[in-house]
VOKOLKOL-168749 format. One line per 4 residues: number of its first residue (from 1); their letters; for each residue x, y, z of C-alpha. Coordinates in steps of 0.25 Angstrom, whole numbers, plus 2048, in hexadecimal, padded with zeros to 3 digits. Each point is the difference from the previous one (the first is absolute). Layout:
<atoms>
NUM) a) X,Y,Z | ...
</atoms>
This chain:
<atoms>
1) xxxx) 859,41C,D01 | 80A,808,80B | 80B,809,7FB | 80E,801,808
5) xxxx) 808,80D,7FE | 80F,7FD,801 | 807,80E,804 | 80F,800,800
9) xxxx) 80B,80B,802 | 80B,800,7F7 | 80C,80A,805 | 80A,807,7FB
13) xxxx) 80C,7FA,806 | 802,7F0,806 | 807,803,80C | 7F4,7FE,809
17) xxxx) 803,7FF,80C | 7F7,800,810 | 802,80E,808 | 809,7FC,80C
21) xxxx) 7F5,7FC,80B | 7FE,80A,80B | 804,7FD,80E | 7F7,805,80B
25) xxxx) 7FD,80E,807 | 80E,808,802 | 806,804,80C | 802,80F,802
29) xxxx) 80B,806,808 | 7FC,7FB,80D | 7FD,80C,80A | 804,803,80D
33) xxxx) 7F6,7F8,806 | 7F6,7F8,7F9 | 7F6,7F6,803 | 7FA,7F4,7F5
37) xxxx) 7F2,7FD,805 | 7FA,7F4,7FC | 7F6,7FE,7F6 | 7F1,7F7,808
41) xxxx) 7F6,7F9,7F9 | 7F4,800,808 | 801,805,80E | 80D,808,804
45) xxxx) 806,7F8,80C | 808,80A,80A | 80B,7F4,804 | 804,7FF,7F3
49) xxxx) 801,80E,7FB | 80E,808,7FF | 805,808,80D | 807,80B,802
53) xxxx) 802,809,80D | 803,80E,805 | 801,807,80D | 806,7FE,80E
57) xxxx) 7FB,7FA,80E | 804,801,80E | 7F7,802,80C | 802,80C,808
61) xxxx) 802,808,7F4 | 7F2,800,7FB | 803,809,7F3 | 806,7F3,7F9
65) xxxx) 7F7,7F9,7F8 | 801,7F3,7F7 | 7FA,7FC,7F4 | 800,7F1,7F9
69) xxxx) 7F9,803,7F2 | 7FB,7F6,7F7 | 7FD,801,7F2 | 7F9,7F6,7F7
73) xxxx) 7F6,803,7F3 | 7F4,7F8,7FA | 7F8,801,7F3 | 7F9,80B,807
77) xxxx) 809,808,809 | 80A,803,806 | 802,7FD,80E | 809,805,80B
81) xxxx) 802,7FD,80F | 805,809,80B | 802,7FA,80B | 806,80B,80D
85) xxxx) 805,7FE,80C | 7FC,80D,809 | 7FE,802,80D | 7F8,80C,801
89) xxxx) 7F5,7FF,7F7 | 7F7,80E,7FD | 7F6,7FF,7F6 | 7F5,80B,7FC
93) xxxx) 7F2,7FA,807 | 7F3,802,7F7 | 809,806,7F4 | 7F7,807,7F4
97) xxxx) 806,7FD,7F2 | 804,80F,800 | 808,7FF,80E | 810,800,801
101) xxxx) 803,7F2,801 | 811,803,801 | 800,807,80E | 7FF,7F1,804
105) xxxx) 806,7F2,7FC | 7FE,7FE,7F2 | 807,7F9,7F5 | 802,806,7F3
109) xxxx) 802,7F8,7F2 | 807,807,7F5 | 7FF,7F9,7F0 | 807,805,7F4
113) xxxx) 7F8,7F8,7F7 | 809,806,7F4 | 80D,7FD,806 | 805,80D,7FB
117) xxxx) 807,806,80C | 7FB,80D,7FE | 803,80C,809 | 7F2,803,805
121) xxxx) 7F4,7F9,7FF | 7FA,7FD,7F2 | 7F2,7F9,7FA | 807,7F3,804
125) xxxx) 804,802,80C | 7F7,7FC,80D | 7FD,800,80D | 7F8,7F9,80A
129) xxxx) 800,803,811 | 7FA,7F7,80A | 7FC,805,80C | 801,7F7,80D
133) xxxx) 7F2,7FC,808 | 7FE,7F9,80D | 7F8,7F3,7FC | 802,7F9,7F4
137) xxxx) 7F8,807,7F5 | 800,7FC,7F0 | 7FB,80B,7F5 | 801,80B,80A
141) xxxx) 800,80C,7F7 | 7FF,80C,80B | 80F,7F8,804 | 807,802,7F2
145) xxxx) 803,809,7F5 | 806,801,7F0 | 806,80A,7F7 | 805,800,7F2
149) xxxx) 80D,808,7FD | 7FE,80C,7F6 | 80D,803,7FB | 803,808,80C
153) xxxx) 7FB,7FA,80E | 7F3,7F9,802 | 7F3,801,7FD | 7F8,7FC,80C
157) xxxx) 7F1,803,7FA | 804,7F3,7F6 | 7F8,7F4,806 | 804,7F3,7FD
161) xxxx) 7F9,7F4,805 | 808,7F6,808 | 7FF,7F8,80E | 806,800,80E
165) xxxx) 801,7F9,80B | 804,804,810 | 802,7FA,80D | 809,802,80D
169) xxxx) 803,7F8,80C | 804,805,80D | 807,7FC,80E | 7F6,803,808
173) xxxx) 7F2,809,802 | 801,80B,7FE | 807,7FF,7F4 | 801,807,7F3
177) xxxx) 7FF,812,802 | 804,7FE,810 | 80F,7FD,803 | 7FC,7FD,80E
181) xxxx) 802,7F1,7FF | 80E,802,7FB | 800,7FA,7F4 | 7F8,7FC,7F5
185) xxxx) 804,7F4,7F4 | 7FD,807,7F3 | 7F6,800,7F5 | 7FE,7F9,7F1
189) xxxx) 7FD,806,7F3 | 7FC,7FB,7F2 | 801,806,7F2 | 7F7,7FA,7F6
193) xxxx) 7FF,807,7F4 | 7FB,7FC,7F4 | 807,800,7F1 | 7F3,80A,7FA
197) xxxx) 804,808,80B | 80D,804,7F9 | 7FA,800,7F3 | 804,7F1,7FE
201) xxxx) 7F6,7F3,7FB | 809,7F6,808 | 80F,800,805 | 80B,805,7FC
205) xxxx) 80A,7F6,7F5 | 808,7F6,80A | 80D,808,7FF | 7F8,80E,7FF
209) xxxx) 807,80B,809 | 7FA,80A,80B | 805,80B,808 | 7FC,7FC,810
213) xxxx) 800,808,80D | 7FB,7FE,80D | 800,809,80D | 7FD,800,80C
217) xxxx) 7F8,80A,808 | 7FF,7FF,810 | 7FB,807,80D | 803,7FC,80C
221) xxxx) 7F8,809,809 | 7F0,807,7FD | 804,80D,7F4 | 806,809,7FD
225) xxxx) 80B,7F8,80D | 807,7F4,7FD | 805,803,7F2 | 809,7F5,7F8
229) xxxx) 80A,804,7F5 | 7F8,7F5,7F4 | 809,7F6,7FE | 802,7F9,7F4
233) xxxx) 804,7F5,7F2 | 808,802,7FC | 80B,808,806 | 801,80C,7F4
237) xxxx) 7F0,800,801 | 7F9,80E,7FD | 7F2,802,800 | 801,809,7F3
241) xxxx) 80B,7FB,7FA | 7FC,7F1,7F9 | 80E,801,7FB | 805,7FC,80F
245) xxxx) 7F6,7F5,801 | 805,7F1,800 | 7FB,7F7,7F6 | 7F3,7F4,7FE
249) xxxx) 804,7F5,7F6 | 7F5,7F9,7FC | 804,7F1,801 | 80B,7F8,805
253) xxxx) 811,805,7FF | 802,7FD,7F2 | 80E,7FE,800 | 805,7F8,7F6
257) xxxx) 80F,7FA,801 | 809,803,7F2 | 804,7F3,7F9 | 80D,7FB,804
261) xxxx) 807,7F3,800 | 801,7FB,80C | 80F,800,807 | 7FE,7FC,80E
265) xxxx) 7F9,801,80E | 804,806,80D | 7F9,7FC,80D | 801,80C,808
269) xxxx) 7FF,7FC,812 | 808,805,80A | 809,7F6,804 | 800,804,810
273) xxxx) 7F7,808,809 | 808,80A,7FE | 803,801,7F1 | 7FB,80C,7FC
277) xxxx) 7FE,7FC,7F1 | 7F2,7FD,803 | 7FB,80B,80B | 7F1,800,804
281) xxxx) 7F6,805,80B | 7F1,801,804 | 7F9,809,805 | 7F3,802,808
285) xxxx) 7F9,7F7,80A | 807,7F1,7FD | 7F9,7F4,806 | 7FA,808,80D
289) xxxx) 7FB,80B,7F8 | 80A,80C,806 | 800,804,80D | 7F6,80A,803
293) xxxx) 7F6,804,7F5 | 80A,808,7F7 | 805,7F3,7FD | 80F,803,804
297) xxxx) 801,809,7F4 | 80D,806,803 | 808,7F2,804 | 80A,7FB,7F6
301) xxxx) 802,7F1,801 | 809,7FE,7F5 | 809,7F5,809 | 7F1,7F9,800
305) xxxx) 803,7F1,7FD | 7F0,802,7F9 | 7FB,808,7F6 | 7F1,803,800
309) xxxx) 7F3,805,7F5 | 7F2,803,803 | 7F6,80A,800 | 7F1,800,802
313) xxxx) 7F5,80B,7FC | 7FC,803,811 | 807,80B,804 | 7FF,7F9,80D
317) xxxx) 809,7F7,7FD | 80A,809,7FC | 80B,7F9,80A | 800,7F4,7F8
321) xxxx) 804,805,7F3 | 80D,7FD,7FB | 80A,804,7F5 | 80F,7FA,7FD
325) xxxx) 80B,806,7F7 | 80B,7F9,7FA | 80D,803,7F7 | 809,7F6,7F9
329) xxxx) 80D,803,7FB | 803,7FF,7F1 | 80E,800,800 | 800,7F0,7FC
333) xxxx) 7F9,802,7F4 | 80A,801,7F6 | 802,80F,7F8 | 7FB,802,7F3
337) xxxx) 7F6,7F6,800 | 7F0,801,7FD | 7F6,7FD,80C | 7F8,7F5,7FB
341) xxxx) 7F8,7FB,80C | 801,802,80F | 7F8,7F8,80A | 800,805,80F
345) xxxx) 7FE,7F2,80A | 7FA,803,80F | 7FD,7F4,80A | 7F3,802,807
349) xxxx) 800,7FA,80F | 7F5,803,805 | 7F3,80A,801 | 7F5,808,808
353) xxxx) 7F4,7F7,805 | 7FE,7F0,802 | 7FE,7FA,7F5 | 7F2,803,7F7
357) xxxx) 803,80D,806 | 807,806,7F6 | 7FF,803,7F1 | 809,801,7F4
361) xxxx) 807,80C,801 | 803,806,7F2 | 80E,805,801 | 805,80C,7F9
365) xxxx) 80F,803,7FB | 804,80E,7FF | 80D,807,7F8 | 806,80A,80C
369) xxxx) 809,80B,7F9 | 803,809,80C | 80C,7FB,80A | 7FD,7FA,80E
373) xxxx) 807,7FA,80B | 7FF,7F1,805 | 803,805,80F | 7F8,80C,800
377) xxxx) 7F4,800,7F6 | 7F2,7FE,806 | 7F1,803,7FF | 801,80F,7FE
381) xxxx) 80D,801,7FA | 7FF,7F6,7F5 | 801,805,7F3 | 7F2,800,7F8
385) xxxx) 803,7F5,7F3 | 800,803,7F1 | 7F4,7F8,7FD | 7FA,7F2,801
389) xxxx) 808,7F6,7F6 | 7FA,7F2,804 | 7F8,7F7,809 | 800,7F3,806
393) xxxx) 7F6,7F8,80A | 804,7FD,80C | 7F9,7F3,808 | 7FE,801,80F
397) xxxx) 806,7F3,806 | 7F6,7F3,803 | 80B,7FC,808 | 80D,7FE,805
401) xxxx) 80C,800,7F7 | 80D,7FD,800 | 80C,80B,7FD | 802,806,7F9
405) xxxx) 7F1,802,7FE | 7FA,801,7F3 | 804,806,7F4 | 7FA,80C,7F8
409) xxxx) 805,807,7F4 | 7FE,80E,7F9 | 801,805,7F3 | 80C,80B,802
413) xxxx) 806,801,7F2 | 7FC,80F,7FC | 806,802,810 | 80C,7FB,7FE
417) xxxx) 800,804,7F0 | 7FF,80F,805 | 809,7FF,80A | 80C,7F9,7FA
421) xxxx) 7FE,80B,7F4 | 804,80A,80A | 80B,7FA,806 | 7F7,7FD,80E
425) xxxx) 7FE,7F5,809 | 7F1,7FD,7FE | 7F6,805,80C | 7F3,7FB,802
429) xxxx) 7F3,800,809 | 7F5,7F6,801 | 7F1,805,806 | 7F5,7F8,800
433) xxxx) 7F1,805,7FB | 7F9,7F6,80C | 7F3,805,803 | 7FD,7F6,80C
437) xxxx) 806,7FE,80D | 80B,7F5,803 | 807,805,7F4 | 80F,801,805
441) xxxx) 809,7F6,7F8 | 80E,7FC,806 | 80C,801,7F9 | 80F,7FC,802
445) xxxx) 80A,80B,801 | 810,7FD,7FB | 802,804,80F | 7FB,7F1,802
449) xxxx) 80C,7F8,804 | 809,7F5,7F9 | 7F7,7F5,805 | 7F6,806,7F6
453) xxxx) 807,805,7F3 | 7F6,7FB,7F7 | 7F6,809,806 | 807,80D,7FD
457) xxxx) 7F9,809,7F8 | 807,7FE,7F1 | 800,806,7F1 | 802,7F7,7F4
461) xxxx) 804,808,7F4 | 803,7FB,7F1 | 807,808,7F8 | 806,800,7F1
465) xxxx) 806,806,7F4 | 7F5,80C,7FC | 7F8,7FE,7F2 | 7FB,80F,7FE
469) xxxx) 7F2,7FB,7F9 | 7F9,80A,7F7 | 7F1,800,7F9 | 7FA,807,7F6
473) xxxx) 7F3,801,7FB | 7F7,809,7F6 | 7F2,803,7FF | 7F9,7FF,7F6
477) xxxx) 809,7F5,7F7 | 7F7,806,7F5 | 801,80E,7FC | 7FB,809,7F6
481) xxxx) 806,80D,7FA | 7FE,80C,809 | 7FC,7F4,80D | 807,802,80D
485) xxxx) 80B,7F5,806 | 803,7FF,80F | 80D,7F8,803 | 802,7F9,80D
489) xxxx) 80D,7FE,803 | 803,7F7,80E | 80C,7FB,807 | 807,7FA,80E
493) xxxx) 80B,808,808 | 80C,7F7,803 | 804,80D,80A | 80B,805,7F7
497) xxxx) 7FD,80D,7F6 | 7FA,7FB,7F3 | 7FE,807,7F3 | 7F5,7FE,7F4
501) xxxx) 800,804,7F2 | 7F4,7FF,7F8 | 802,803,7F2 | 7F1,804,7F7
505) xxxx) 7FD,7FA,7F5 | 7FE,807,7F3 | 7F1,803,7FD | 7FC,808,80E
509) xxxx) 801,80C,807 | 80B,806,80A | 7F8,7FA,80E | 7FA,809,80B
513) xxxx) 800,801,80E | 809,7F4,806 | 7FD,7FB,80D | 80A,7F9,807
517) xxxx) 7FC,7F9,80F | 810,800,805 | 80D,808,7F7 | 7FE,80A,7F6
521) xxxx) 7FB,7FE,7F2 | 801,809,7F4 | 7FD,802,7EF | 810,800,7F9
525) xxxx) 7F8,807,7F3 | 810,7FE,7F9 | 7FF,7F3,802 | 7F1,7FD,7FF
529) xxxx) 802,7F9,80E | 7F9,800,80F | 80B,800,809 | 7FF,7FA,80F
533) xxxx) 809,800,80A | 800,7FC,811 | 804,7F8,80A | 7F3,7F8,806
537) xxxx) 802,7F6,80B | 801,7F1,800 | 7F3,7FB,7FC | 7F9,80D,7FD
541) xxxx) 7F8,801,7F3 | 800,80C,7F7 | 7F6,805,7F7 | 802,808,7F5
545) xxxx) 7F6,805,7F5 | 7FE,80A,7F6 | 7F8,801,7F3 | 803,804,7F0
549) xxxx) 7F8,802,7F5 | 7FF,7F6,7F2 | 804,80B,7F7 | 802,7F2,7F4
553) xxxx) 7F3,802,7F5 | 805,7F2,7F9 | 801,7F0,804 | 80C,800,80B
557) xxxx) 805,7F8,80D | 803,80A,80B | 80C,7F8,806 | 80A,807,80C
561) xxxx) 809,7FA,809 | 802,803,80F | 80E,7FF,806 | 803,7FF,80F
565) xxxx) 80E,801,804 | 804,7FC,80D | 812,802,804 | 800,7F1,806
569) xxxx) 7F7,7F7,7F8 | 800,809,7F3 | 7F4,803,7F6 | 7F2,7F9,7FF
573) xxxx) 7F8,802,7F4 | 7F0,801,7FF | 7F8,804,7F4 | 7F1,802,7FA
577) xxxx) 7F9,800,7F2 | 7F6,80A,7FB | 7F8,7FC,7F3 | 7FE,80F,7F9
581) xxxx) 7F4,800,7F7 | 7FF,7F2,7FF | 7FB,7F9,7F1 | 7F1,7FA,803
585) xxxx) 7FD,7F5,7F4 | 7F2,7FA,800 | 801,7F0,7FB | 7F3,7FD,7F8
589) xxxx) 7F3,7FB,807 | 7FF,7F2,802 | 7F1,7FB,7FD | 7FE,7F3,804
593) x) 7F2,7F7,7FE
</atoms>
């Protein structure tokens, strides 16, 4: 004989309805500069990882450093790459762990694990210092150092546990401490530190937020001569001040498009060489790798017919790498309108290497917010991007092809979406984070001639009539007298100021604290209401949460309506359902033989 217990849950009100589903990890106002690292399962791999860079290079000026950085994190750490271009390296020989590692080239890596951009250091706050060494060395403990901010600096006696790796390479013998020989290359450091380090059992929420810096420290002659000013990411970077560092996202640019319906499309190329709706350059060594070692950082070649990308991990190799900047004009793209999509098209024509050389070359797109000039800019000059929005791979040529070469496309909606909200053309870099060498890819310039229109560089952009969306959600749908509520309110810029009213429902308290990612939110207690207003970008998703109280001591649905009003498309609607003190009734045991 076997019993089965039927248990059902009778409530107070038939309206049932399903919370409105939650979308995904919400953008926060994007900083100055940030980078999104990607997420590795199993072994990180360096040509995959984001890249960002900081510094300046030119031979006969040895104070000017460069620095490629690459970020990437596993289950078990976080991993980052510093790769320096220096062409007088001193290091400390036989350093003791209580020896000053920053009267020499060292590299320090500052976290804000709490994001809370603070004015000085607090428990959340880390920092990490590398020390450069002349042969290649991993786990080098007299070569690094840690401390732990405590509300006011650092505490240097905290001694967390984390790995390091060093090496520099060199012109010629003598090498590193001498600057007989003339010049040196430059040197390689790894961060990798471990979640438990930072008081973590595993990574970071894709979409979590950190504070990051990262500063370079550099002597070009034996201590105390040959003293560099540190250079730094990102440019408002303070050592003490995590409030001034730029920003690690966790994961991949999360932007998502608003919903619109779709109006039309504008193919943006210049129509002649020189039509300067598209304008475009590269920078760095092109397709012989400079002239000289400094890779010809300080020639412009924005009337190149090419356009060049590629980077490697050898400072050695530091002539070959190569950057290019491009800006279309938006002026085609109807006013008013939503971005819905945006596709940037580049012809590749050729690459570094003979073929089986050369790898695939993961191929970085940037957002760049600060003016340059197509006729001027160069490898020092260029301004530093906004942050990493999206990535293609780039195949190197088996062989021969016809023009215009072959086509490759990259995401640039949040670009072009960001750009268009502020009335800009949309400017943007692209930077590979190639390990190996024979990594330059060659790309078509709109300099190319009429022979070869296809092949000009060209942006796709959909666009629409906005659908301001909005969510809401509550949690938990069943409540209790006396149980707290929290109320997750999210929705979509369309770029034009929006407000929200959300009216309470009878049988819970006035909320507390608000918290709003974009605008200002506050409690109308008049009018038992939250009140939001702002004026996020195109695309950009808004957060807002706050939580009540059930104050209801009977049987009763908790209902409340949202009410997003945008001035061009009008008032979207969104609303949840709390079951108060809900009516359990227990249906007789059914026995069965």
């Amino acid at each position: 004989m076997r019993k089965l217990l039927l248990v059902f849950l009778i409530f107070a009100s038939s309206n049932w309805a399903r919370p409105v589903a939650v979308r995904g990890s919400v953008l926060q106002e994007t900083a100055l500069r940030r980078v999104n690292a990607p997420y590795f399962d199993g072994q990180l791999e360096w040509s995959e990882t984001a890249i960002f860079w900081f510094g300046k290079n030119e031979q006969g000026i040895p104070s000017r450093n460069y620095a490629d950085v690459r970020v990437g994190y596993t289950a078990d750490s976080l991993q980052v790459r510093v790769t320096v271009v220096d062409y007088y390296l001193w290091y400390l020989e036989n350093a003791t762990v209580s020896d000053d590692l920053t009267a020499f080239d060292a590299v320090y890596l500052y976290l804000d694990t709490g994001h809370d951009r603070s004015a000085s250091p607090q428990a959340d706050d880390y920092r990490f210092l590398l020390g450069s060494r002349h042969w290649p060395n991993e786990d080098a403990a007299q070569y690094r150092r840690q401390a732990r901010g405590d509300g006011g600096g650092w505490d240097a006696s905290w001694s967390g546990s984390w790995l390091d790796y060093g090496a520099m390479q060199w012109w010629c013998n003598p090498g590193p401490n001498s600057n007989e020989c003339g010049i040196d290359y430059g040197w390689t450091g790894i961060f990798t530190v471990p979640w438990e380090t930072l008081g973590r059992s595993g990574p970071p929420p894709e979409g979590s937020l950190w504070g990051l810096g990262v500063q370079l420290l550099d002597r070009d002659d034996a201590p105390p001569a040959g003293y560099v000013e540190p250079d730094h990411w990102p440019e408002t970077f303070e050592p003490d001040s995590p409030a001034t560092w730029g920003e690690l996202h966790f994961g991949a640019a999360r932007f998502r498009p608003p919903e619109a319906v779709p109006e039309g499309t504008t193919v943006i190329r210049a129509a002649s060489p020189t039509d300067n709706t598209v304008e475009d350059a590269w920078m760095g060594g092109g397709g012989v790798c400079g002239s000289g070692h400094e890779g010809g950082t300080e020639i412009n070649h924005g009337a190149d017919t090419g356009l060049y990308v590629g980077s490697e991990i050898a400072p050695t190799h530091f002539p070959c790498f190569n950057k290019s900047y491009l800006r279309f004009a938006l002026d085609a793209v109807p006013a008013g309108k939503t971005i819905i999509s945006a596709t940037m098209t580049l012809h590749l024509w050729g690459n570094a290497g003979a073929p089986g050389e050369a790898n695939p070359s993961w191929v970085h797109l940037f957002t760049v917010g600060d003016p340059w000039d197509e006729m001027t800019i160069h490898w020092n000059n260029a301004p530093l991007p906004r942050e990493n929005v999206a990535a293609s791979w780039v195949y190197p040529l088996m062989a021969s092809v016809d023009w215009p070469g072959v086509a490759y496309h990259w995401d640039t909606t949040q670009a072009v979406a960001e750009a268009y909200a502020r009335g800009e053309a949309v400017s943007v870099a692209i930077y590979g984070s190639d390990t190996d060498q024979h990594s330059s890819k060659y790309l078509t310039s709109s300099e190319t001639g009429d022979w070869n229109v296809a092949g000009r560089p060209a942006l796709a952009v959909v666009w629409g009539r906005s659908t301001s969306t909005l969510q809401k959600s509550v949690a938990p749908v069943l409540a209790r007298t006396g149980q707290e509520l929290t109320y997750t309110l999210r929705l979509v810029g369309s770029g034009r100021a929006l407000t929200l009213v959300d009216p309470l429902p009878e049988g819970v308290g006035a909320p507390g604290p608000i918290q709003a990612t974009v605008g200002t939110a506050s409690y109308n207690s008049a009018s038992r209401r939250v009140e939001w207003n702002g004026t996020p970008d195109a695309g950009q998703e808004v957060t807002i949460a706050f939580s009540v109280t059930v104050t209801a001591t009977g049987p009763l649905a908790l209902k409340n309506t949202a009410t997003l009003t945008d001035p061009v498309v009008g008032s979207t609607t969104a609303s949840a359902l709390v079951i108060a003190n809900a009516l359990r009734v227990h249906l007789p045991v059914i026995l069965r033989h």
